[in-house]
C-alpha positions, 0 to 999 in steps of 0.5 A, spaced: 906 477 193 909 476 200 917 477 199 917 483 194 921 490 192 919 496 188 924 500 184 921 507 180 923 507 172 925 501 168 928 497 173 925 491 177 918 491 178 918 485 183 922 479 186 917 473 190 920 469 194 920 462 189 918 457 195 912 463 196 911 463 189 911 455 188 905 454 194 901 460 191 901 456 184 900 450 189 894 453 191 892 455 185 892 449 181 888 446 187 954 419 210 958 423 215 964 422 216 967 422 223 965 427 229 973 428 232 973 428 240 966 430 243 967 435 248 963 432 255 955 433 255 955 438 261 961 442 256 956 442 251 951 445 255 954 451 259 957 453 252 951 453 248 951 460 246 958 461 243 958 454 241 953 456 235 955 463 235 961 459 233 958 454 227 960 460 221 966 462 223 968 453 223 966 452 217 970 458 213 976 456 217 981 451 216 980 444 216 973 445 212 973 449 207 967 446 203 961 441 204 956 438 199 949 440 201 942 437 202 936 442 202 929 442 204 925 448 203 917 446 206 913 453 205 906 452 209 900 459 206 892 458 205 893 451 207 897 448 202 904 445 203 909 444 197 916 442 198 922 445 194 929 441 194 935 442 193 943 438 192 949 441 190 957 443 194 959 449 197 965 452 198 965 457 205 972 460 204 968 464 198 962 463 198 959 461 192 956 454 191 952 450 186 945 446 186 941 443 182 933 444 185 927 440 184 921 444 184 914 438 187 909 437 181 904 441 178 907 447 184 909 451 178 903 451 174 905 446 169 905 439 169 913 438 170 918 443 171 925 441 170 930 442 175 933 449 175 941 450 176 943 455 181 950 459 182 950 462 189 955 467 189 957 473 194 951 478 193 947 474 187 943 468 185 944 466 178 939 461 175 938 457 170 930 453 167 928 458 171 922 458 166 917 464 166 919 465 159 926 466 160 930 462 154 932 456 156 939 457 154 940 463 159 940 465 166 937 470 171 941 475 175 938 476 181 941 482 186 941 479 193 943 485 197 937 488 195 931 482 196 927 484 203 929 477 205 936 477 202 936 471 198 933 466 204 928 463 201 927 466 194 931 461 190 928 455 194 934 454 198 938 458 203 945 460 202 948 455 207 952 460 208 947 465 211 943 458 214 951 459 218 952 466 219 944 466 221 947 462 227 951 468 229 945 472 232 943 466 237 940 468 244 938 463 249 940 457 247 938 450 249 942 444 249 937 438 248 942 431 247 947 429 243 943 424 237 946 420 232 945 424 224 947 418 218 951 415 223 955 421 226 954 423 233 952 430 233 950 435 238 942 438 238 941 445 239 935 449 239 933 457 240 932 463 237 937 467 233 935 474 231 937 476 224 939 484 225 944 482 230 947 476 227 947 482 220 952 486 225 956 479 226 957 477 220 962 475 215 962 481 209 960 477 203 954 474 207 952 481 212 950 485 206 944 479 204 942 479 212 942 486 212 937 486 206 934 480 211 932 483 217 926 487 213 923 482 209 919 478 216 915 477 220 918 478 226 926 478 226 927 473 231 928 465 228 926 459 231 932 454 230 934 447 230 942 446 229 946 439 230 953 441 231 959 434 231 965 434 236 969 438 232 963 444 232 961 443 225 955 445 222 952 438 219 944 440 220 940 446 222 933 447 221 930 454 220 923 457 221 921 464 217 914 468 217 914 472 212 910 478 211 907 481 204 900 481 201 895 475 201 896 469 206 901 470 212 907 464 209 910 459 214 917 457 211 922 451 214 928 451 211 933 446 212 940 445 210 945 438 211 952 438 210 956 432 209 963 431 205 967 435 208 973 438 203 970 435 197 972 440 191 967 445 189 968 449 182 963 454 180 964 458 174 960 465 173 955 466 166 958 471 162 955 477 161 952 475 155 949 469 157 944 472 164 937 474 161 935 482 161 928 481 157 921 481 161 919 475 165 912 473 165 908 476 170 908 473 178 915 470 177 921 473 179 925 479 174 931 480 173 935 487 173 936 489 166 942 494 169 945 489 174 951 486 172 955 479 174 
């Protein structure tokens, strides 16, 4: 198991990261809008720390709001390699977004796997045909402040958000160009951002996540590419988590695009009555029968 957390009593047993799990069933089995005003490249340059450091707070300001969303979630272990993807709308102002993700064939152990629905909320996962014998009409609660990778990569897809605020503990920054991103010029940035410093940084729905984060890898330090347009917009950014735990070391590349910015985003919470509490089938993902929405 690599991402993992252990609770004496009743609780939860264990939470496993869905990509990790994903790859180790694998191995098993086996349009933008306008950039604005660009300020000039040696601007870009001279300011690459702040700039990047700055991309979480753009986003939740005025003028953005919300974005749709795009993910990739490539994981690498024991030499198989599987790919999650996911796509949905977030709004930034309150954190929560909704996305559809598609699991690659055969990764779950199963032949095919529906699409399973995911809420990301301030501190909570919901999912929706997670399967491993949860009812189909039902969802799973998964409490992120306490998964030991804060909710990165359990699910699939990073919190666009926490991909944001990830940002906020950039160090040395390089600033490789300007390139064009589905026909928007937008600029290149590549460093390391540390996951404890930008947990300290963070806005307060997503620091509790990040605290959580900066015990579950490797190494603290994330190797990241972010594309940024004039406007200081996050519109791609590229993250390379190692993850730690029992069995092969997991390589995790999570990517994140955002694009049509403003359009409108509601997301609606289960009822207490909808979230699952039962058992879930060994090596996936349990819910906390004593977490509430």
């Amino acid at each position: 198991m690599v991402v993992q957390r252990h609770r004496s009593g009743g609780g939860v047993r264990g939470v496993r990261a869905l990509a990790v799990a994903v790859v180790m069933a694998a191995a098993a089995g086996c349009t933008g809008d306008g950039g604005g005003d660009r300020a000039t490249a040696a601007d870009a340059r001279d300011g690459a720390v702040e700039v990047v450091r700055r991309a979480a707070a753009v986003l939740a300001g005025e003028g953005v709001v919300s974005a749709e969303v795009s993910t990739s979630m490539e994981t690498a272990s024991g030499g198989t390699r599987v790919t999650i993807r996911g796509k949905g709308a977030y709004d930034f102002r309150a954190g929560s977004g909704r996305l559809t993700v598609v699991l690659p064939p055969d990764a779950a152990g199963e032949e095919e796997h529906r699409p399973i629905t995911e809420l990301l909320a301030p501190g909570a996962l919901y999912m929706m045909n997670r399967g491993a014998g949860v009812p189909a009409d039902k969802w799973v609660r998964i409490d992120t402040t306490a998964l030991e990778d804060g909710n990165l990569v359990t699910g699939g897809v990073t919190d666009p958000m926490a991909a944001a605020e990830l940002l906020r503990g950039a160090g040395t920054v390089t600033y490789v160009g300007e390139t064009d991103l589905a026909g928007v010029t937008v600029r290149h940035y590549r460093g390391t951002a540390d996951i404890g410093r930008a947990a300290r940084l963070a806005a307060a729905p997503s620091r509790a996540s990040l605290v959580a984060a900066a015990k579950g890898f490797r190494t603290v330090e994330v190797p990241f590419d972010a594309y940024l347009d004039g406007q200081g917009r996050l519109r791609k950014v590229r993250h390379r988590f190692s993850l730690t735990g029992e069995g092969p070391a997991a390589e995790v590349v999570s990517t994140t695009l955002l694009y049509g910015f403003g359009v409108p985003v509601t997301v609606t919470l289960p009822d207490e009555r909808d979230i699952y509490t039962g058992e879930i089938e060994p090596g996936r993902a349990r819910p906390d029968p004593d977490e509430g929405p």
